[in-house]
Each structure stands twice: as C-alpha cells, then as structure tokens.
C-alpha positions in Angstrom: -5.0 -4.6 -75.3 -8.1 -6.2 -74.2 -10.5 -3.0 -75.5 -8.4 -2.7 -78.5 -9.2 -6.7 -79.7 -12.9 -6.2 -79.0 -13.3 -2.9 -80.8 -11.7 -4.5 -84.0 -14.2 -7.5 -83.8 -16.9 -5.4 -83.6 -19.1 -6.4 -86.5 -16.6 -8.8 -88.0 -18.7 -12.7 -86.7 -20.9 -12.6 -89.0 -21.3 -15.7 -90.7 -17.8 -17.4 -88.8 -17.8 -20.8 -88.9 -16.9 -20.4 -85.2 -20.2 -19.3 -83.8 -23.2 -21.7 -83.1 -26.6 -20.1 -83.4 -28.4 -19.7 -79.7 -31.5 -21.9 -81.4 -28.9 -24.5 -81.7 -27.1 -24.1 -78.4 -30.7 -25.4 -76.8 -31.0 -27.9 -79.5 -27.8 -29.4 -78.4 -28.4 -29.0 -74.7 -32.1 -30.8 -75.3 -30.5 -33.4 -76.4 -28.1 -34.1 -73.7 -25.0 -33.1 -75.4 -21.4 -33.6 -74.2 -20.8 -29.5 -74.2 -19.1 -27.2 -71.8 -20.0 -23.8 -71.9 -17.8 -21.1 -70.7 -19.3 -17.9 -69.2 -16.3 -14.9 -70.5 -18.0 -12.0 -68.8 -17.6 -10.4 -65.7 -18.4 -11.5 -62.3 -21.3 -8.8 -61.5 -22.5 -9.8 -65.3 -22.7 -13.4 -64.1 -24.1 -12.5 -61.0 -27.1 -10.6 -62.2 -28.0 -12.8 -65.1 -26.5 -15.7 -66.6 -27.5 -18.8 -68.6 -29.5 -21.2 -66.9 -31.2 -23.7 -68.4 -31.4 -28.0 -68.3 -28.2 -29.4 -66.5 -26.4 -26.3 -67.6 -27.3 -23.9 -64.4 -24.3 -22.9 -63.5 -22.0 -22.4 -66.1 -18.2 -22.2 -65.4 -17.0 -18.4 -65.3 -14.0 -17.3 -66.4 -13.5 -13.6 -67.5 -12.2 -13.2 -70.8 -9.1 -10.9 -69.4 -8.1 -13.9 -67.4 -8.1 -16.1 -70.7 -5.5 -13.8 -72.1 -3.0 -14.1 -69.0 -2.2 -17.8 -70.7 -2.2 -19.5 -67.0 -2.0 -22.9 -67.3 -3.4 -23.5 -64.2 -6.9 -22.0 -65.3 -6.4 -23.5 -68.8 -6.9 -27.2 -66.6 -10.2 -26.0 -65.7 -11.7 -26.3 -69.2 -12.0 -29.8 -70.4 -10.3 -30.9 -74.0 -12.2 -33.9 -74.3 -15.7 -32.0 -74.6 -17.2 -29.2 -77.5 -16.7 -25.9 -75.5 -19.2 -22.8 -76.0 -18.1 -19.3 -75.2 -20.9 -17.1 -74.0 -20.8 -13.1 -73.6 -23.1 -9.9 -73.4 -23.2 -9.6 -77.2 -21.4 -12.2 -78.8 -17.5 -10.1 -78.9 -15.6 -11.7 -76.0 -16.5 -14.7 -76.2 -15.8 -14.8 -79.8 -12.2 -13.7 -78.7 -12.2 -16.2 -76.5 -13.4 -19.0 -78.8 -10.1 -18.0 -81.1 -7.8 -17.9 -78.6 -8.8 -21.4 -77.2 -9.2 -23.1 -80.5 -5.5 -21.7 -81.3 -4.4 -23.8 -78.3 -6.2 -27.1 -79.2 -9.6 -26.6 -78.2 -13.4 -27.3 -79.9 -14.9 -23.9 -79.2 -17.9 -22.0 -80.5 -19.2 -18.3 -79.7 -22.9 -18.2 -79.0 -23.7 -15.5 -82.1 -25.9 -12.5 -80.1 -24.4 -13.7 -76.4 -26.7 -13.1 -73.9 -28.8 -11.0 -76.3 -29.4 -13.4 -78.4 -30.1 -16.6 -75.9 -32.8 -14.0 -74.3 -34.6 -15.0 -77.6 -34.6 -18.6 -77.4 -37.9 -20.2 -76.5 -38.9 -23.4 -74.8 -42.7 -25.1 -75.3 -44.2 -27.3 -72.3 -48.0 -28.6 -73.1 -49.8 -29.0 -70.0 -51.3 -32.6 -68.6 -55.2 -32.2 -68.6 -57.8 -34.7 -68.1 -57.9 -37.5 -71.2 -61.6 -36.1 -71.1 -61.1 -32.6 -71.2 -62.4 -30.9 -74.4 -59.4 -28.3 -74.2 -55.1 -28.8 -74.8 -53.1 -26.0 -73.0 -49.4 -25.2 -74.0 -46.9 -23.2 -72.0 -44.6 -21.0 -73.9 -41.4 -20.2 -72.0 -38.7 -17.7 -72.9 -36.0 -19.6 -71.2 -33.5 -16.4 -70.2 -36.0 -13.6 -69.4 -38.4 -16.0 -67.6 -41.1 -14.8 -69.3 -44.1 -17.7 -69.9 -47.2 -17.1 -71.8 -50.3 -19.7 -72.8 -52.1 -20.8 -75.8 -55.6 -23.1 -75.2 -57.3 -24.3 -77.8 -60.7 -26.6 -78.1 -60.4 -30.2 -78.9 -63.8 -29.7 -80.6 -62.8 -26.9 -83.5 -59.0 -25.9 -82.5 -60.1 -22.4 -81.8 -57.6 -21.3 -79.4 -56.5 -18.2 -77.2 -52.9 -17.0 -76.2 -52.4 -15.4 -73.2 -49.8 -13.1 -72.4 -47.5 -13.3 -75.4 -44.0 -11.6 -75.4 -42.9 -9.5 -78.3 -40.0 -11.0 -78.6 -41.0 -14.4 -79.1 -44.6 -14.0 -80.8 -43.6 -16.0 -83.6 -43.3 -19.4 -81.0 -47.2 -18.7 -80.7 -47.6 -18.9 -84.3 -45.5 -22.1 -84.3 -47.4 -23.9 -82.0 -50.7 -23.0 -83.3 -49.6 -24.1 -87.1 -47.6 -27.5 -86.1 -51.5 -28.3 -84.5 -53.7 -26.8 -87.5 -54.7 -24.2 -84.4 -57.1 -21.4 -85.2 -55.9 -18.2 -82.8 -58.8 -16.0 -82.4 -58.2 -14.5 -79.0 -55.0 -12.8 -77.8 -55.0 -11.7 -74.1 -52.7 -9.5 -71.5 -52.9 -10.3 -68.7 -52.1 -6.6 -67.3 -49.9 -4.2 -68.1 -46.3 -5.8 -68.6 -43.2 -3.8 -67.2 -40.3 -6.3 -67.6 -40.8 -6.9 -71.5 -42.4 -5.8 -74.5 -46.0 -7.2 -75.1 -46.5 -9.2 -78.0 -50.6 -9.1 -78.3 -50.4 -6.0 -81.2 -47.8 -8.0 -83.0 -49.2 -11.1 -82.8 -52.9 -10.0 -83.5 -51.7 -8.0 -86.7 -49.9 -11.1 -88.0 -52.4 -13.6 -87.2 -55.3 -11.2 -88.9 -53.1 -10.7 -92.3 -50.9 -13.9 -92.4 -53.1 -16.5 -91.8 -56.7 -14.9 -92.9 -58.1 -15.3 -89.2 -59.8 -12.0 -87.5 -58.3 -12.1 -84.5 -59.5 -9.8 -81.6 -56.6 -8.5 -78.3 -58.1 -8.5 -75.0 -56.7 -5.6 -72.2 -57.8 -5.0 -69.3 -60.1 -1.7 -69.1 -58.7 -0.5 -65.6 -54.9 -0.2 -67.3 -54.2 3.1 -68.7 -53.7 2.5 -72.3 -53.6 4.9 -75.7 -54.7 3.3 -78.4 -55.2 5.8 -80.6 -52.6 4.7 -83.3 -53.2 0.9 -83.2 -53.3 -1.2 -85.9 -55.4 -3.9 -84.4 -59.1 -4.8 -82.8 -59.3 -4.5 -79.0 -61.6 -5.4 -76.5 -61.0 -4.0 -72.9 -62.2 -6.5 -70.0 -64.0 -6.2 -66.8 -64.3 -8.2 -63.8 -66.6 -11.0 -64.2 -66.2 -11.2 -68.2 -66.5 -14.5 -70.2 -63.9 -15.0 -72.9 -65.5 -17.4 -75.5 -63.2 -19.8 -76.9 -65.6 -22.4 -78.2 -69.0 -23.1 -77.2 -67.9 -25.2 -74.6 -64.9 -23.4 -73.1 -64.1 -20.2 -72.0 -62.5 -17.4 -69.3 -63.9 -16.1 -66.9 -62.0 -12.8 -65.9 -61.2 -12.1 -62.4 -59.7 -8.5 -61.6 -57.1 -9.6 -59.2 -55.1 -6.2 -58.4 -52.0 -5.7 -56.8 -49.0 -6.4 -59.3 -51.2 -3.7 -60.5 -54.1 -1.7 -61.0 -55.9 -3.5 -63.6 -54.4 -7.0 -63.2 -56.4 -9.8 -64.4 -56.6 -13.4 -63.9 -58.2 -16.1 -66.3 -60.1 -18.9 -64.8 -61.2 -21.6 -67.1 -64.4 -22.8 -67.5 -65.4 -26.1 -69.8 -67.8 -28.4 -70.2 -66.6 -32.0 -70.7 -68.4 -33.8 -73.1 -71.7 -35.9 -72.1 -70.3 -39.5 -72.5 -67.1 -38.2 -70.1 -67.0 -39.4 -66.4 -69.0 -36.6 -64.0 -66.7 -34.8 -61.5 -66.5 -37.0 -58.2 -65.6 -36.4 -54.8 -62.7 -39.1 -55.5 -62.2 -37.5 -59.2 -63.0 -34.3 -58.8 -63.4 -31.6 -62.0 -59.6 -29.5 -62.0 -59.5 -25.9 -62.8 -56.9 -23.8 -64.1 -56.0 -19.9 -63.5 -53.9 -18.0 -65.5 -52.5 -15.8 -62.8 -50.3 -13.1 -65.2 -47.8 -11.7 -62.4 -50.4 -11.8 -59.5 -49.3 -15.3 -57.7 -46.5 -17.3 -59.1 -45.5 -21.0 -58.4 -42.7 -20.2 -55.7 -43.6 -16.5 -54.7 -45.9 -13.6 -55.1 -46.0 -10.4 -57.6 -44.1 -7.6 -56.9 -46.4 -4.3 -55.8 -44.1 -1.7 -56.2 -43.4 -1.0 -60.1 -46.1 2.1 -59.8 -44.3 3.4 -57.1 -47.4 3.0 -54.1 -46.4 -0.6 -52.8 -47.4 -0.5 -49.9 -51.4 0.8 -51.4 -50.4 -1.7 -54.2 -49.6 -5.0 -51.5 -52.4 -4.4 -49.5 -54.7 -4.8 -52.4 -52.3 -7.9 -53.8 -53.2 -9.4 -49.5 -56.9 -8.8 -50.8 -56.6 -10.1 -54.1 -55.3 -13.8 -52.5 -57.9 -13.9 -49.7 -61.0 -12.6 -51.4 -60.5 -14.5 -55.0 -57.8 -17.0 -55.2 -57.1 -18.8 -52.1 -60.6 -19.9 -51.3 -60.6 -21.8 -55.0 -60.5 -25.1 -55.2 -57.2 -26.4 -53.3 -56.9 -28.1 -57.2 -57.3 -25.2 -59.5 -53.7 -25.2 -61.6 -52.2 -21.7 -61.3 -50.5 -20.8 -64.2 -48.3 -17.8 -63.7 -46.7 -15.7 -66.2 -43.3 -15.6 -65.1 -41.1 -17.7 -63.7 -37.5 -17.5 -61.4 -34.4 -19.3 -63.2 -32.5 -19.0 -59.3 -35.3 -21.0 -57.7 -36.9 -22.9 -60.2 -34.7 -25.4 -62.6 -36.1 -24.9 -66.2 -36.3 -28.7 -67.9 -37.4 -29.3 -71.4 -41.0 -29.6 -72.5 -41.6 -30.0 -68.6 -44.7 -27.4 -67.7 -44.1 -25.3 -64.7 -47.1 -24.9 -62.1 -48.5 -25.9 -59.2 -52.2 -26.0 -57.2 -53.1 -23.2 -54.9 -53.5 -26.2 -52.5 -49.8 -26.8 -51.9 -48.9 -23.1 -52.8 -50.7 -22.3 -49.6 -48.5 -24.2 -47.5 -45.2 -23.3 -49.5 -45.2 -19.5 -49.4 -45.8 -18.8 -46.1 -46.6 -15.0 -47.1 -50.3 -16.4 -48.2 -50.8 -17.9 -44.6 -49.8 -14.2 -42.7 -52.6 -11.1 -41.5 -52.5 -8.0 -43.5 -50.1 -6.3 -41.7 -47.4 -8.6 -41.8 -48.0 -9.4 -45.3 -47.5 -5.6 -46.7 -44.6 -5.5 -44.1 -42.7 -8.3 -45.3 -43.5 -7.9 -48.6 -42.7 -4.2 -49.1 -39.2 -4.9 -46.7 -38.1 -7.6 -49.4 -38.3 -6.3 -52.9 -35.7 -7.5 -55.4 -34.7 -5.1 -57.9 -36.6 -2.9 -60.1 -36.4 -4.4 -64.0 -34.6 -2.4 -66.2 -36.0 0.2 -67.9 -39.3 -0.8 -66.7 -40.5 3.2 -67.3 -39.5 2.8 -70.6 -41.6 -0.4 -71.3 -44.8 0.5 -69.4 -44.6 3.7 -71.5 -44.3 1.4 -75.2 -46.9 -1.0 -73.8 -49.6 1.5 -73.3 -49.3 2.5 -77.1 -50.3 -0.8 -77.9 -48.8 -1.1 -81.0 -46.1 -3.9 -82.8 -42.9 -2.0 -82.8 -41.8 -3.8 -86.2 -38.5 -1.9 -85.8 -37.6 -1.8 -82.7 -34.4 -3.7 -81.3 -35.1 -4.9 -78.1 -32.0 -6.7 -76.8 -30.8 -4.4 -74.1 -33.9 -2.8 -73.9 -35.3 -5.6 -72.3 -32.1 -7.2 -70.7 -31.6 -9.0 -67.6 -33.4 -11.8 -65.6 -37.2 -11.8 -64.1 -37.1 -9.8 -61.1 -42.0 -9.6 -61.2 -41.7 -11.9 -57.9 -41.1 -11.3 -54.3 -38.3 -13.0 -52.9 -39.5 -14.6 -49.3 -36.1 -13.8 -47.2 -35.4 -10.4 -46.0 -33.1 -8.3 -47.0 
C-alpha cells in the first residue's frame, strides 16, 4: 500500500500549500521557531545522514510505514501544540506523511526536495579579524554536505578572493560579495575535490559575464586536470606562489600534500596600515591558513581517496611537521569541511580554531610517523559516494549548467579521519 501511495505522489507537490521551502525551514530555525521536525525515512537513512543543524541535531524519527499503522501510542510522541515539518530523501514520504497528520489535527509541512533539497541550503559566518586589519573574511557553509568555502576581500578596494567554492552553492558567493559592493577577482581550489562538484568554473564564468569583472580560477599545477574544453581563464599554482588580492594582501601557497597529490594551503599575508598598532609580543600579528581538506578543526584529511593511503598519510605526517605545525601557535586554520556528528553547526557562528590548541586536541599531530600512518590508515570512515564519479567531472573543469546533482553528491562529509578505531 505504502509503494503504491508514493508512486502516485510522484510529481504531484508541486506548488502544495503543504510544503515549506528548505530556504525557509533554516529561516524559521534561525530564528528560534517553535517547530518540530519529524525525520519519515528509514533508520539506516537517518543513520547515515540526517538533518542537523541549530538546536535541531537530532531530529525525532519515525518511519513513514509506522505513521500509517495509526498507533496512538506513537501519535503521543509528536507534539499538537507546535508547527510540525516532515522531512524525507526527496520530498514523497514525508509529503504523505504531512497529509495523513494534518487529517488528524496536526500543523504539518513537507520540506519540498527532502534531504535533496536541504543539501542546498547555505549558512554565512564572517570571521572576527583585528579592528586594524585591512582584510574581512566570510565563511560560506553548506549546512548538510559540510562543505565550507571562503571569500576575503580588502578593506582598501573590496577586491576579494573565494576559496574553494561548491557548485552547488556558487550563487551564496555572489550574494555575499554584492550585499558588500565586493569585487571577486580571484577564485581558488584548494585541490582536487572528491565529495562534491567544484564551483570555481561556474562561478568564474558568471562573475566574468554577469557582473563585467575578469575574473581569473586558480588550480593547483600538481592535480591532474583537462582543460581543454573550459570556458574560463586558469592559472595553475606552485608551491611558494603569491596570490595578489590588493597591494597589501595576498596568499602565499603552500603545497601541503596528503589529502592529495597537489593539495594546497593558503596562508595570508597583509600589511596593516601605518597608523595601526605594530605586532607585540603581548598583541601579537594573527595569521590565517586556509587548509582545504589537509587539517580540519576536530581531525585530519582522509589519505586514501587515490587508493595509496598509506604513500598518501605518510606525506599528510610530513605535510603537518614540515609546514603547518611549526606556524605560529596563532595562525587561524580554516578548513574546508567540516563534521555535523562532532561539531554543532550555529548560525552566523564561524568555525575554526589555532594550530595552537589543535595540537593538543588531535592527538594524531603529537604521534611518530609510524603510528601516525598506522592509526590513520586503521580508522578510515567511509569512502563518499561516487567520489570516482566527481574526481572524474572536476578534472574537466568546466560549469556543468545541466547537471542535477542531488544524489550525485548525496550524503554527509566523510574528507576527515575519525580519531577512534574501528
């Protein structure tokens, strides 16, 4: 009976009254809203990748099969007092589910796209710098996939870089630059992503014929890449690089591999103006590395997704004790990805953390070499899906105007190491 309902709704929510918009779902939990929201998959869904965002990290589960056995027992467990949203894969069950609970008194709402269409939604943090800093930095977060990228701009002329943009949410980048008369001239990969579908070819193109700006992508040049049908202007970076952003701020490139081959980091260097206070031993000058999937704020990148991890983690052991450990124990690092099971996502509140206290909270930094490729190669999470399949798109460089990404691109961040063992 179940399959029967669901293959008659296919297609038919469109446009129903009953559906909230996921956009708005985040709007509403923003702004501290009495909601409830009801999880109508299955347990091994829920398991492997559910909503979790604000005060909403757990949501209550209750298959959609059970809903339809009428218990009245499970019926307690959803409150009639509060606006209930139903939440599937795709937006089907839980729009059967909405029906059936608003036939028996209830205020319910189907999330239009489910899951799909919350892995969409985006979230923007700007990050506290120095009053005297000549640079703003704003963190883009793509609240379901866990996928953060950067945009830094100059105080002095609002030229500005983004770093690491995903395809899916390119247009966030554009937001943020217009709602601060931003001038994007620089758009940057970090490496080579396999969990999602870059965003540097789309945004480039848009930003070069949109808003009349000539706007040049950055790759690394030890990636494997084809280019040969881009649409875009590219310059491929080596260690030791400067990315100009204004004439008094810039990245430096580090080649930092380990997540891959070509991974590279992004320190930034500025100037502060000449009437701002020097850099003391009590106020000292912060830095700030954008770290891609090579060191994360709760764990470090995964060295396995081209299949030599154990070649790949020794260079990621070299990568922390030759380049980024031995920073200053204030440099900022700013990763690219972040892990909705460990880390509570909060509105507008930027996620990072200095390689000072990183250093004493992953104890894989503080281990030899051998222990450190041991343990790291022993506790690999999951592989992403189809990451074969998006390594293959991103090499081609290209904006994929077309393409539907939803399932392609499914499922939670899985870049990091977890630090138990199996």
């Amino acid at each position: 009976m179940i399959s029967f309902l669901l293959s008659c709704m296919d297609g038919q929510t469109t446009g129903n009254n009953q559906e909230i918009e996921p956009k708005e779902l985040k709007k509403k939990i923003d702004n501290h809203e009495n909601i409830f929201i009801l999880d109508v998959r299955t347990p091994q869904e829920y398991e492997a990748w559910k909503l979790s965002y604000e005060n909403h990290q757990n949501p209550k589960l209750i298959p959609v099969d059970r809903l339809f056995m009428n218990d009245p027992n499970l019926l307690k467990e959803i409150p009639k007092d509060q606006e209930i949203v139903t939440l599937c894969a795709h937006g089907n069950r839980s729009m059967m589910a909405a029906r059936l609970l608003n036939q028996l008194g209830y205020n319910v709402k189907s999330v239009r796209g489910g899951m799909a269409g919350w892995n969409k939604v985006y979230d923007v943090a700007e990050v506290p710098v120095p009053i005297e800093a000549p640079f703003r930095i704003w963190q883009i977060r793509r609240i379901s996939k866990g996928c953060m990228g950067y945009i830094v701009s100059s105080k002095e002329d609002n030229t500005a870089a983004a770093i690491d943009p995903s395809r899916e949410i390119y247009e966030a980048f554009l937001s943020v630059a217009r709602e601060n008369g931003l001038k994007i001239i620089k758009v940057i990969d970090t490496h080579q992503h396999a969990d999602h579908v870059s965003g540097v070819a789309k945004l480039t193109r848009t930003i070069t014929e949109e808003e009349n700006v000539e706007a040049l992508a950055h790759f690394s040049s030890l990636e494997e890449y084809n280019s040969e049908n881009t649409e875009i202007k590219i310059h491929y970076l080596n260690n030791g690089d400067n990315v100009e952003i204004s004439p008094r701020i810039s990245l430096e490139v580090i080649h930092t591999p380990g997540h891959t081959n070509g991974s590279m980091s992004f320190l930034l260097k500025y100037a502060n103006s000449t009437d701002a206070s020097k850099a003391t031993e009590d106020k000292p000058q912060i830095s700030y590395l954008f770290t891609g999937d090579t060191l994360f704020v709760d764990s470090v990148g995964r060295p396995d997704l081209r299949e030599e991890a154990k070649k790949y983690a020794a260079l990621l052991y070299q990568t922390y004790h030759q380049k980024i450990v031995n920073l200053p124990e204030n440099t900022l690092i700013l990763p690219a990805h972040f892990n909705a099971t460990s880390i509570a996502l909060k509105h507008a509140e930027p996620i990072s953390e200095t390689i000072g206290l990183l250093k004493k909270k992953i104890k894989l930094l503080s281990m030899n070499e051998d222990e450190f490729v041991n343990q790291v190669t022993d506790t690999l999470p999951s592989r992403p899906m189809n990451y074969k399949t998006i390594i293959e798109i991103n090499k081609r460089i290209l904006p994929f105007d077309g393409m539907q990404m939803p399932d392609l691109e499914a499922g939670p961040n899985s870049c990091g190491v977890t630090l138990e063992p199996k």
